[in-house]
C-alpha positions in Angstrom: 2.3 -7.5 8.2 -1.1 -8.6 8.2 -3.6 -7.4 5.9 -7.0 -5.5 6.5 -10.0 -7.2 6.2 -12.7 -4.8 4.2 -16.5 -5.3 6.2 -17.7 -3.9 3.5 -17.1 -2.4 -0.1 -19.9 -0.9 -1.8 -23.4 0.1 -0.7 -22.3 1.8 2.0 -20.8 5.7 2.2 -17.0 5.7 3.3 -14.5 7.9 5.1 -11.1 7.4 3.0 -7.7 8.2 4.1 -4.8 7.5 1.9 -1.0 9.0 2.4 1.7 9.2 0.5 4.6 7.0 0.7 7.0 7.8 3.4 9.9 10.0 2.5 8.7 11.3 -0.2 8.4 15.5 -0.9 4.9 16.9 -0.1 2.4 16.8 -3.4 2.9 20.1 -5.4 -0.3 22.0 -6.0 0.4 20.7 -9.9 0.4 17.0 -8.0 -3.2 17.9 -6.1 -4.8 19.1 -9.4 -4.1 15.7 -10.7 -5.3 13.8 -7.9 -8.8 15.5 -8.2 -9.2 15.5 -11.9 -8.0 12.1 -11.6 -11.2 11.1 -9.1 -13.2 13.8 -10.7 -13.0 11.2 -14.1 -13.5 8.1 -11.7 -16.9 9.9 -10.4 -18.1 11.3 -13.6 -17.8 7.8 -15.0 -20.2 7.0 -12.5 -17.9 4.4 -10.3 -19.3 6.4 -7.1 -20.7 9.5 -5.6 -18.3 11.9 -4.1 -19.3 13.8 -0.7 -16.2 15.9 -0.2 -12.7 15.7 -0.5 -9.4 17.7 0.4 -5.8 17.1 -1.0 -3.3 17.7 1.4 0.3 17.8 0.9 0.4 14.2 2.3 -2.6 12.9 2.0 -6.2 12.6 0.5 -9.1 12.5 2.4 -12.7 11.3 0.5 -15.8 11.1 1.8 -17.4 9.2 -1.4 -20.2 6.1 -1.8 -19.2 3.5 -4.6 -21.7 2.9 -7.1 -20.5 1.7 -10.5 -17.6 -0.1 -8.6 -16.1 -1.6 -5.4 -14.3 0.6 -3.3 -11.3 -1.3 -3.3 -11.3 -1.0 -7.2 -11.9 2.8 -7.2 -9.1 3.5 -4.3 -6.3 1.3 -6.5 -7.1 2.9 -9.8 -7.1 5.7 -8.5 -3.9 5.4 -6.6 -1.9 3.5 -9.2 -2.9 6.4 -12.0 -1.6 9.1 -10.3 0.8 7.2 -8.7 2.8 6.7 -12.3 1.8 10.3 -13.0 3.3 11.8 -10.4 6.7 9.4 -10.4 6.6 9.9 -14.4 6.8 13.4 -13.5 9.2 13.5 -10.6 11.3 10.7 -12.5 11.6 8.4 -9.5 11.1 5.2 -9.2 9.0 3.1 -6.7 5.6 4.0 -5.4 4.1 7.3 -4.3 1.0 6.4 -2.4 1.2 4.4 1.2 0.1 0.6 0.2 -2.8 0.9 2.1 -6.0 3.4 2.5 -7.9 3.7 5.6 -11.7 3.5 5.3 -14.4 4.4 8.0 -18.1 3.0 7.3 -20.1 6.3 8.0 -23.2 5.0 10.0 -25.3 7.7 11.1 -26.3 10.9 9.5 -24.5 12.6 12.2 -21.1 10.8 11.7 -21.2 12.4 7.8 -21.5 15.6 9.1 -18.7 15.1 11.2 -16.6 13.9 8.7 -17.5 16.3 6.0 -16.4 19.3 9.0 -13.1 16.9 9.7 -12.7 17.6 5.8 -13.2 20.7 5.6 -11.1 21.8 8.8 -8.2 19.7 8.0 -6.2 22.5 6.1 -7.0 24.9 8.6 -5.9 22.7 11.8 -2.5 21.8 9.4 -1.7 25.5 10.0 -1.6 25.5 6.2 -4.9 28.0 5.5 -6.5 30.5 7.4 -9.9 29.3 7.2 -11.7 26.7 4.8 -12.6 28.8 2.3 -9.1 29.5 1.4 -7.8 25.9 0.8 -7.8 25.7 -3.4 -8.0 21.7 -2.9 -11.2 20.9 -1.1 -14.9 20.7 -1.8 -15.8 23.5 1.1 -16.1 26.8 -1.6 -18.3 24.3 -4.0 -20.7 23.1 -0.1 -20.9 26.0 1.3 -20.9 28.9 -1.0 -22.5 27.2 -4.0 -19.7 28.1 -5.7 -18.4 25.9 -9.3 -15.1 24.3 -8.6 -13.1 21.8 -11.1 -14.2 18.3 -9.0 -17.9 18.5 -8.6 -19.8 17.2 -5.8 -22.7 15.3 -5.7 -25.2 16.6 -3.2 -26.0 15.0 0.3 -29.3 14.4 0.4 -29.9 13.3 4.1 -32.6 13.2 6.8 -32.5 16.1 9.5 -32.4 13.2 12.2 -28.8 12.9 13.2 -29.3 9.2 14.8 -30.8 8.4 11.3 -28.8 4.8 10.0 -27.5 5.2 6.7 -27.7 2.1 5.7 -30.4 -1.0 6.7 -29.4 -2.7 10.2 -31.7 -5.7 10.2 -30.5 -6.5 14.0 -32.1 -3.4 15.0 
């Protein structure tokens, strides 16, 4: 198998997709509170700025900018930590998380948006909540009704332009 190349790794804000390891059961709402408190340390220790999130049953979607750290850092300690949590817990042996993680460089203002909605929506599109709001897992209560949740979110501060770059393009 040949292995992904990373563009970039830091300076940039990132779409992440991560899954769990095939075969395995679905995360347990006591598995998802884990995985956020787990990145909610990782982000209060500064390693990045976190945009939104959901946990899903198999997978973790992030939409988060590295700071302190390189995304490829972040994603394995994050992974491997709750990956030996959750196998301590479910006393099995081998990984829990797919080797890999999926990353999108979010280039326009637009893009983040889009990605935040994706986000959001996935629970509801899963068939598994009847609209945003009700998904326990996901940064849409803390967005979009100002309410406090357990992860915190740092706030997007972004032009109105949608076409606006994200990041310098000296090409251009």
């Amino acid at each position: 198998m040949t292995r992904l190349r990373r563009i970039e790794n830091r300076d940039r804000i990132f779409f992440i997709t991560t899954n769990i390891a095939r075969e395995l059961a679905p995360f347990t709402p006591a598995e998802r509170n884990l995985i956020l408190a787990t990145i909610d340390e990782h982000r209060n220790r500064g390693d990045f700025f976190l945009f939104g999130y959901v946990a899903m049953p198999t997978h973790l979607h992030l939409l988060l900018s590295p700071q302190k750290e390189e995304l490829i850092r972040i994603m394995r300690d994050v992974k491997s930590k709750t990956g030996f949590a959750i196998a301590h817990g479910r006393q099995i042996p081998g990984p829990i998380w797919q080797a890999r993680y999926f990353d999108t460089i979010i280039r326009k203002v637009r893009d983040f948006w889009q990605k935040l909605e994706y986000i959001h929506n996935n629970p509801v599109e899963a068939g598994l909540a009847g609209g945003p709001a009700k998904w326990k897992w996901s940064s849409y209560r803390q967005i979009a009704m100002k309410e406090s949740r357990p992860i915190a979110v740092d706030p997007a501060d972004l032009p109105a332009d949608g076409n606006h770059l994200l990041w310098p393009a000296p090409w251009r």
